[in-house]
Legacy VTK file of the C-alpha trace (Angstrom):
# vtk DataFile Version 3.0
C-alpha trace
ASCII
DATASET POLYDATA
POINTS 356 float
0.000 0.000 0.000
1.306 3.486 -0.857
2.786 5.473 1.842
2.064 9.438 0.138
-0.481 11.124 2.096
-1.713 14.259 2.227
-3.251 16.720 5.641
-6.618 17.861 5.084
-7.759 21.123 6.866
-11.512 21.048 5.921
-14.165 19.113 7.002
-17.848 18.807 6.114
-19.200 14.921 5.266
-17.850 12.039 6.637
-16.540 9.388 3.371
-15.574 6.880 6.012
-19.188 6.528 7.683
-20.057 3.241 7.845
-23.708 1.640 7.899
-25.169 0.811 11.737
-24.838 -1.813 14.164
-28.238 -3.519 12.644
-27.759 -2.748 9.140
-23.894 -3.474 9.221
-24.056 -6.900 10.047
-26.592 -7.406 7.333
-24.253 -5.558 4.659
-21.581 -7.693 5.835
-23.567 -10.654 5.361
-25.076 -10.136 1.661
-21.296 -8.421 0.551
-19.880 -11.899 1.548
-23.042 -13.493 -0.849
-22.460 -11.167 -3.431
-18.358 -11.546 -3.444
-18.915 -14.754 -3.901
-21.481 -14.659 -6.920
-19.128 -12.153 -8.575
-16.140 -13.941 -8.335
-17.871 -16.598 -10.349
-19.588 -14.577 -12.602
-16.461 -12.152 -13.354
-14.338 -15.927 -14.189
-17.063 -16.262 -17.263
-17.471 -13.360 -18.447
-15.073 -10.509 -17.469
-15.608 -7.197 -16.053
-18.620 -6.070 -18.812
-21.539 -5.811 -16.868
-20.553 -8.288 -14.087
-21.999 -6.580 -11.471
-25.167 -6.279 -12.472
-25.717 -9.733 -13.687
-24.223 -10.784 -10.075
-27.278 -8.820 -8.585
-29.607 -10.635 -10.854
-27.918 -14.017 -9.853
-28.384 -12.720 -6.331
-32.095 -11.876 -6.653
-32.945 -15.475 -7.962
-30.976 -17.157 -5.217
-33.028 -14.926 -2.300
-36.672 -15.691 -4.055
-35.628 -19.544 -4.275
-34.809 -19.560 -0.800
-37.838 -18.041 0.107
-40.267 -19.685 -1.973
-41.592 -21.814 0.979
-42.604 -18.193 2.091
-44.528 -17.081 -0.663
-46.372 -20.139 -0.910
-47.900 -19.520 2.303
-48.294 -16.222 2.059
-50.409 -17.001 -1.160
-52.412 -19.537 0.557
-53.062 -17.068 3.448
-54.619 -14.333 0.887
-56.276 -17.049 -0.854
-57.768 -18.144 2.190
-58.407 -14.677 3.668
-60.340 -13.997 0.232
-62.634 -17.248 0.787
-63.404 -16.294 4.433
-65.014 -12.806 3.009
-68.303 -13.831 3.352
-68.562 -15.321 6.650
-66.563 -11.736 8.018
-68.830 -9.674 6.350
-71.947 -11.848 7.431
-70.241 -11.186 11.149
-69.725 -7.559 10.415
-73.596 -7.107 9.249
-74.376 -8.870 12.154
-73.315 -5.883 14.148
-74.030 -3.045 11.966
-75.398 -0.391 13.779
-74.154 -1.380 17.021
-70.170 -0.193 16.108
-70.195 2.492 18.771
-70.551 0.241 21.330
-67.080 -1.335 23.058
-68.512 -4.590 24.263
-70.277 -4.947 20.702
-67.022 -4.445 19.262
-65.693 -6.995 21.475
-68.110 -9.463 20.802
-67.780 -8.841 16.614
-63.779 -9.757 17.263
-63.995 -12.480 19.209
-66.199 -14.226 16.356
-63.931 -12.991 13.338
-61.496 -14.815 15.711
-63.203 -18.045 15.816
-63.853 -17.704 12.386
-59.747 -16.979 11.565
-59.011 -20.038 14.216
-61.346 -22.828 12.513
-59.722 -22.127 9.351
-55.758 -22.072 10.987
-55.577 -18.751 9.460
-52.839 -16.244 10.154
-53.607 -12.359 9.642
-49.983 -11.858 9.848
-48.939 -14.122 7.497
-48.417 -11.987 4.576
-46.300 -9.454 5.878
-43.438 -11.734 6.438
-42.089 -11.787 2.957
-42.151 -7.407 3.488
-40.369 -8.356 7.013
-37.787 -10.476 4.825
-37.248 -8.112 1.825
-36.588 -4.722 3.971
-33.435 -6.082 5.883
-32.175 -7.282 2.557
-33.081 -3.769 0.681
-31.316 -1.786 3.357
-28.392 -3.974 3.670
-28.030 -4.381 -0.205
-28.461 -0.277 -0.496
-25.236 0.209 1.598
-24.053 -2.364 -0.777
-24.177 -0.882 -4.054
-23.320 2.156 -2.507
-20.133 1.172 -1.782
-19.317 -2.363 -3.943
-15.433 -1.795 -3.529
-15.422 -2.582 0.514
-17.148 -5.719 0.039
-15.976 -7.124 -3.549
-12.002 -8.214 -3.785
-11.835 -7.604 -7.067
-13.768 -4.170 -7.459
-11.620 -3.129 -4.307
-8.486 -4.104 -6.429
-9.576 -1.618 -9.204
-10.176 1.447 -6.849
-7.045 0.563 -4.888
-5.271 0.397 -8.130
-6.425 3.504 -9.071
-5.648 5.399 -6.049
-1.971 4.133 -6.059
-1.239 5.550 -9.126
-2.833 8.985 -8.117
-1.019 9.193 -4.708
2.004 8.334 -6.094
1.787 11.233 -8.877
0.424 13.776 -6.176
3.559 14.836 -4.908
4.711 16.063 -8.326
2.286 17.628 -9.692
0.291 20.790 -7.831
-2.429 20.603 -10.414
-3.226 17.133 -9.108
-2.461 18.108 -5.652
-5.307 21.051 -4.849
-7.668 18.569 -7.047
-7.054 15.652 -4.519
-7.632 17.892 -1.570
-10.789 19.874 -3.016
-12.355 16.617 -3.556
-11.286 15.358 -0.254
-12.792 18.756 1.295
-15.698 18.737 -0.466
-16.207 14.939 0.610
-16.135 15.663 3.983
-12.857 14.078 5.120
-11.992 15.029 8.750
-9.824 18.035 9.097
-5.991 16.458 9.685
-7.018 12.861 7.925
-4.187 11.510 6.077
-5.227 10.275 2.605
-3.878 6.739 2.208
-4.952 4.250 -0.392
-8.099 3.334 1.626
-9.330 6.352 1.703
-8.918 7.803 -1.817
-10.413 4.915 -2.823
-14.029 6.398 -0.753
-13.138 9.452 -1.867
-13.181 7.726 -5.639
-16.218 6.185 -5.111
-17.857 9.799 -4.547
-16.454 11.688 -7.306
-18.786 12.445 -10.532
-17.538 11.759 -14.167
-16.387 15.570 -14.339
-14.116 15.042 -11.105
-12.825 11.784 -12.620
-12.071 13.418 -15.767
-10.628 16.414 -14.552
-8.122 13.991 -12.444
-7.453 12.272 -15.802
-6.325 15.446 -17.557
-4.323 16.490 -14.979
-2.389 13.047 -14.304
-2.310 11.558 -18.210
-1.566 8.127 -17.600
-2.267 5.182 -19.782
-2.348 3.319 -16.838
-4.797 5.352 -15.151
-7.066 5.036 -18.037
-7.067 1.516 -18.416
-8.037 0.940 -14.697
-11.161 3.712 -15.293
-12.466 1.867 -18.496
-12.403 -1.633 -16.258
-14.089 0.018 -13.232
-16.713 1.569 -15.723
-16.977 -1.979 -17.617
-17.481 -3.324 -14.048
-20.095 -0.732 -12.349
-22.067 -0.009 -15.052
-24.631 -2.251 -16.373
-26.394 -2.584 -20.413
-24.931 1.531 -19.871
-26.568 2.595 -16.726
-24.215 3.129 -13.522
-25.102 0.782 -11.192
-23.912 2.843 -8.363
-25.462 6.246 -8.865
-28.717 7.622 -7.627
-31.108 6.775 -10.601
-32.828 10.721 -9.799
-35.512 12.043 -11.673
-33.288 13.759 -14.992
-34.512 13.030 -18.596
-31.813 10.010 -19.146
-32.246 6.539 -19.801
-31.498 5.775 -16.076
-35.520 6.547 -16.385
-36.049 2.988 -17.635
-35.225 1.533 -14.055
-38.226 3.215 -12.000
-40.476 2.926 -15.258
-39.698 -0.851 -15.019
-39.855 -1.061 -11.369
-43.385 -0.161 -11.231
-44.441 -1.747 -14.393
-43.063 -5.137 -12.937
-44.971 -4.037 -9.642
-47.944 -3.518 -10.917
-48.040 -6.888 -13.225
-46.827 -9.550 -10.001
-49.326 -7.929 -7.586
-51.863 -8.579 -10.882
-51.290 -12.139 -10.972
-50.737 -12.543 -6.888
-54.428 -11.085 -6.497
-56.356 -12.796 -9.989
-56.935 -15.599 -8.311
-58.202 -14.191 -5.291
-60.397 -11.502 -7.116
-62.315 -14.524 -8.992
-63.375 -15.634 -4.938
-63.919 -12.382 -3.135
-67.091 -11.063 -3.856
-67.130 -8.202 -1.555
-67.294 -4.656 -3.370
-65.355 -3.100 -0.803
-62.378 -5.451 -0.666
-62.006 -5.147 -4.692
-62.440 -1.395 -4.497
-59.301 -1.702 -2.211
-57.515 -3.856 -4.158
-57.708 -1.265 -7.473
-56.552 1.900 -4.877
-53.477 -0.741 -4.036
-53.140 -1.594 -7.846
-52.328 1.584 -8.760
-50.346 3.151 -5.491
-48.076 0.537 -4.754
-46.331 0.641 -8.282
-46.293 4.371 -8.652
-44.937 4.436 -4.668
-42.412 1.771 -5.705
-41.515 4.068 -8.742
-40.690 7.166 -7.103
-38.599 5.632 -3.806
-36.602 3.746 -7.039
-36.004 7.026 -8.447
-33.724 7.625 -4.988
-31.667 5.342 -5.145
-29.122 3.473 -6.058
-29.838 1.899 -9.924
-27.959 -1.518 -8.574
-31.542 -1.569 -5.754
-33.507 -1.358 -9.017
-31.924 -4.141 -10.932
-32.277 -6.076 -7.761
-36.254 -4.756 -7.744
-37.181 -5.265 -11.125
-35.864 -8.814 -11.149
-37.289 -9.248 -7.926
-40.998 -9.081 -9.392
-39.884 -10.967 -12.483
-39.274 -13.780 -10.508
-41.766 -13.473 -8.132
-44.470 -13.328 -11.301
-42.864 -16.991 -12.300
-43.383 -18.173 -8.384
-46.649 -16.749 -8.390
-48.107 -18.684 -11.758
-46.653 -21.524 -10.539
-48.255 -21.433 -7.342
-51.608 -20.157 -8.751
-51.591 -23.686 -10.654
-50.631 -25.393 -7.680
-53.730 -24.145 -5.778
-56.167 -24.445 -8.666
-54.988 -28.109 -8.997
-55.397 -28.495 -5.298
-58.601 -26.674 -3.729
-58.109 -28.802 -0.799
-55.439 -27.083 0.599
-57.129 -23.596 0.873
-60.605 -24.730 1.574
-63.046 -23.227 4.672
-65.021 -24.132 7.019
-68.112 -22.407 8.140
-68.002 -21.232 11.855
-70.652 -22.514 14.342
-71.535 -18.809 15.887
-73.685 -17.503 18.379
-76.986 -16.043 17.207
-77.983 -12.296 18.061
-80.454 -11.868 20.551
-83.210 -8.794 20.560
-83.627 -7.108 23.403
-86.274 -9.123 25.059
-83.738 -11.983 25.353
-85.014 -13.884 22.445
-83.241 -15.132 19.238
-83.118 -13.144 15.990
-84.038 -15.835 13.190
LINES 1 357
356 0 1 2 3 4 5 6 7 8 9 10 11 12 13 14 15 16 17 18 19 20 21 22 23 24 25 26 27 28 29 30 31 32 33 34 35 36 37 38 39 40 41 42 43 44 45 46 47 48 49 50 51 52 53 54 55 56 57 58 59 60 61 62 63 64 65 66 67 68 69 70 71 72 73 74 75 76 77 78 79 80 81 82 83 84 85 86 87 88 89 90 91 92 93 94 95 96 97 98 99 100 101 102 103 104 105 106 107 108 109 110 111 112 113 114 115 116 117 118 119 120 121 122 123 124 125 126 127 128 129 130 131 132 133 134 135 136 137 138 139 140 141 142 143 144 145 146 147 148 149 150 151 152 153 154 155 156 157 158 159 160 161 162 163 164 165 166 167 168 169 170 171 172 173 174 175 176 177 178 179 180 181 182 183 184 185 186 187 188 189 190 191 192 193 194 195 196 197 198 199 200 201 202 203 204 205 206 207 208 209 210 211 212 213 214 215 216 217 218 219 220 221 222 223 224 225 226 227 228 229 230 231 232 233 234 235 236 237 238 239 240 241 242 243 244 245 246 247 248 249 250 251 252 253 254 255 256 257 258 259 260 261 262 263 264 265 266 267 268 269 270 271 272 273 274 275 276 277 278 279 280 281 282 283 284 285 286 287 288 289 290 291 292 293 294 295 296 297 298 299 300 301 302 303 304 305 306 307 308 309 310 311 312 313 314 315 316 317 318 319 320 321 322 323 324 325 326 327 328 329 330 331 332 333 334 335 336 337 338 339 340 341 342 343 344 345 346 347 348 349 350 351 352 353 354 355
């Protein structure tokens, strides 16, 4: 590792921040999946778009592994669709009476029974949301920063910085760039900029910085190491690293197809479930959900990283596959998401008789 280094007197962001103690561990964990994946996909077929097809590998190994998951989570809506009649007959049953707390009471404890005769979980469904958001936040930090947690992309930026910190010393131009980028990252006042930290700086800089480092050091060398990191990072031309944002680019196409491939697996998840429920209100909510949950998904794409949306959009791909085969699974087997009525008390009027 180079020895040049070079005393900062400015400090606004921190570079060297590092993700929490619950996020971190999670980083950690999907950087040592992803390091993996890489290093086989980089052995077949280079540094072009490695990256990105290492997220896609990564996205079909996480929905295989939690297939058993969405299987039950489909059989829970399924089921929950199926029971609509007997919770609206219960919710009828009490109309009128809302206001009261021990009428409320009473209309829960037989939604329930009903829920319990049927072994039916409310909760169920969230758990592949619980799963995913650990896995978004920890891949975010991730494809923020791919250089701490892949060898080989770490090799490129530490490459990199060697040559510029051993040219530094020579050359003033290169000197007050190095220390206005290191400023204007945020590098603590004193810092001494090793390898390891260029290489964050690096990771920060726009095309104009990195170009405007090129001019000033012109080395072959240099050059070639830029075109592989570029080869690496970017993926069919879109950076995989940068904040997709809301500019007229093609970098567009990622939030486009992020809530196009929303909007089409939530489709299929809910067209079998839309053929049982009969209840006006239910499918009134489902349309509302139809339409906010891709545009919602959309705009939070549109913030960050592209590498999240790769990881998104393939996401729902796969998920659509899981979901068609699971559709046929069910519509082969009825049995397996099949109800019972509930045995439930009868209301009485108020002379202590039964309501027929």
């Amino acid at each position: 590792m180079i020895s040049h280094t070079l005393m900062l007197l400015a400090r606004t962001y921190n570079v060297m921040k590092e993700p929490g103690v619950i996020v971190g561990p999670i980083a950690w964990i999907i950087g040592k999946v992803i390091n993996v994946i890489f290093n086989l996909v980089h052995g077949i077929i280079g540094d072009v778009n490695s990256l990105g097809i290492t997220i896609i590998f990564l996205t079909i190994l996480i929905r295989l592994l939690m297939t058993p998951i969405a299987f039950k989570q489909q059989k829970s809506m399924i089921k929950m669709q199926a029971l609509q009649p007997q919770i609206k007959k219960i919710q009828d049953k009490y109309k009128g009476s809302m206001g009261d707390p021990e009428i409320q009471r009473k209309m829960n404890m037989e939604m329930q029974k009903v829920y319990s005769d049927n072994n039916y979980n409310q909760f169920s469904g969230c758990l592949p949301l619980l799963i995913q958001l650990p896995i978004f936040m920890g891949l975010y930090f991730v494809m923020q920063n791919p250089f701490k947690y892949v060898d080989y992309i770490s090799q490129v930026y530490n490459g990199i910085a060697d040559i510029v910190l051993n040219a530094v010393n020579g050359n003033s131009t290169l000197y007050d760039l190095i220390v206005g980028f290191a400023r204007d990252s945020g590098v603590t006042a004193g810092t001494e900029v090793n390898t390891d930290i260029f290489s964050r700086i690096l990771n920060v800089l726009t095309p104009e910085n990195i170009a405007s480092i090129k001019d000033a050091l012109n080395s072959r060398e240099f050059d070639e190491l830029l075109i592989q990191k570029q080869n690496i990072e970017y993926f069919l031309g879109l950076n995989l690293r940068e904040v997709v944002g809301l500019s007229l680019s093609p970098k567009l196409i990622i939030p486009i197809l992020s809530g196009g491939t929303t909007y089409i697996s939530t489709r299929i998840m809910q067209s079998k479930n839309t053929a049982v429920n009969a209840d006006p209100m239910v499918q009134q909510q489902q349309k509302i959900m139809n339409i906010t949950m891709p545009l919602m998904m959309a705009w939070i794409t549109t913030s960050l990283p592209g590498g999240i949306g790769v990881y998104w959009i393939t996401s729902n791909i796969c998920q659509m596959v899981q979901q068609l085969f699971i559709n046929n699974y069910f519509k082969k087997n009825p049995e397996h998401v099949s109800v019972v009525e509930s045995k439930l008390p009868k209301n009485k009027d108020k002379k202590g008789g039964i309501k027929k």
